[in-house]
C-alpha positions, 0 to 999 in steps of 0.5 A: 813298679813298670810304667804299665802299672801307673797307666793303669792306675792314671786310667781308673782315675777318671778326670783329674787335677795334678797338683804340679810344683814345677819339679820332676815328680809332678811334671813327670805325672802331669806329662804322662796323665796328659798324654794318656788322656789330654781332656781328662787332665788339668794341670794346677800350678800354685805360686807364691813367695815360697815357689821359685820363678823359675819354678813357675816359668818351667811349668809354664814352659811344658804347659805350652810344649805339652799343650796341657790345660793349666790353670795358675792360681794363688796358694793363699798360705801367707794368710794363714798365722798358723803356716806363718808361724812356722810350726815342725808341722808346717807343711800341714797348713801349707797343702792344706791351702793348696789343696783348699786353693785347688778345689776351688777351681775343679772338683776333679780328682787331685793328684800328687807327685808324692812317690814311695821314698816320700813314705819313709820321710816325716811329711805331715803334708800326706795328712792334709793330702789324706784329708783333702782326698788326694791321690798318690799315683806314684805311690799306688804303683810302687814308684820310687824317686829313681823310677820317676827319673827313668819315667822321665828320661822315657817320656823325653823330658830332658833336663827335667829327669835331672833337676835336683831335689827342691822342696819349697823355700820355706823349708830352710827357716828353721822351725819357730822362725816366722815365715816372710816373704822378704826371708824366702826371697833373700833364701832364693838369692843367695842360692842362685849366687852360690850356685852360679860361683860354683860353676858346677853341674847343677844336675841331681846330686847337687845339693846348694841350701841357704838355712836362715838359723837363729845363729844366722845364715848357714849355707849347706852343700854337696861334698863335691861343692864344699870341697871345690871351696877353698878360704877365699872362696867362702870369704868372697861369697859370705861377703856376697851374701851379706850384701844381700841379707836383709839388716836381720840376717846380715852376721855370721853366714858359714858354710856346712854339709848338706844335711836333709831336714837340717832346718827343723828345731826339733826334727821328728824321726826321718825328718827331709827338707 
């Protein structure tokens, strides 16, 4: 697990494609591909409702730093019913697109962020990335989370070697509720307005989660968040979240711990989001 290792298996690689979310595990892999072999790498950013602005203005901002090439294309998987549907399995049918989308615009090897931790975790994306020939740089060399974190703080990333974890927005809806647009973008709200009313450090260990449930809005936090709020606080927020809720989601908004995976109806063994 050295740095040595995943250049080696970066170089045998030839020309490549890296799927990059705007997180710390694909913009650590995109930086340092780049940086072993600029022509040889493209860098390929998908948006769509369930990808943050900030998400995409974060890739845009390395790209122009790094001097990568990028390409921006449209994931497409809001045309798709069966991602919409919002099955356990859905983040199958939501890489399956994006690496349908992908291909579209290269035939280079694609590579993804996916490190060593992500193995033990339930991600029926892996299966897409299997069917689509995806490559798993991080995983062939041994890497785990903390040593894509060091990777970064050695490439001088910055503020990018602490971004919190951020899977996509659809994984707060529970599972069987469809997946809208209006939904993710009410979701990305209200996590933007507890966050900033915590006025805490927004580093890795923060954790700030708005699950839309079938009993309504449930907003998960770190310990150290939920405790710096006290009654007043949750009642002056939950009012805040309400204002913005679209009419479906406008009741009972409470507060809880954070808990990975929390959205799954049925959550399959080691289930994350």
């Amino acid at each position: 697990m050295t740095r040595q290792n995943l250049e080696s298996v970066l170089a045998g690689l030839g020309p490549v494609a890296v799927a990059v979310s705007g997180g710390v595990d694909s913009l650590t892999l995109a930086t340092l591909a780049h940086r072993l072999a600029p022509a040889a790498t493209l860098v390929v950013h998908a948006v769509s409702p369930a990808v943050p602005a900030e998400a995409t203005a974060r890739v845009r901002a390395e790209a122009a730093r790094e001097g990568w090439s990028l390409r921006v294309i449209e994931a497409g998987e809001f045309a798709d019913p069966a991602y919409r549907a919002n099955p356990v399995n859905r983040c199958f049918f939501c890489k399956t697109n994006l690496y349908g989308a992908v291909r579209r615009v290269t035939d280079r090897q694609i590579l993804s962020g996916a490190n060593r931790d992500d193995l033990g975790e339930y991600r029926p994306g892996l299966d897409a990335a299997r069917e689509h020939r995806v490559r798993h740089p991080y995983v062939e060399a041994g890497f785990d989370k903390a040593a894509v974190r060091a990777l970064a703080r050695d490439l001088g990333l910055g503020a990018v070697a602490e971004l919190p974890a951020a899977p996509c927005l659809s994984s707060r809806v529970e599972t069987g509720i469809a997946i809208e647009p209006e939904t993710l973008g009410f979701i990305h709200a209200v996590e933007r307005l507890v966050g900033g009313a915590l006025d805490a450090d927004s580093g890795a260990k923060r954790a700030v989660r708005c699950r839309v449930r079938a009993e309504g809005v449930v907003v998960e936090l770190d310990p150290g968040s939920l405790a710096a709020l006290d009654a007043a606080d949750r009642e002056k927020l939950g009012a805040g979240i309400r204002a913005i809720a679209p009419a479906r989601l406008a009741g009972l908004v409470r507060f809880a711990p954070y808990r990975v995976g929390s959205a799954f109806l049925v959550e399959p063994r080691e289930a994350r989001a």
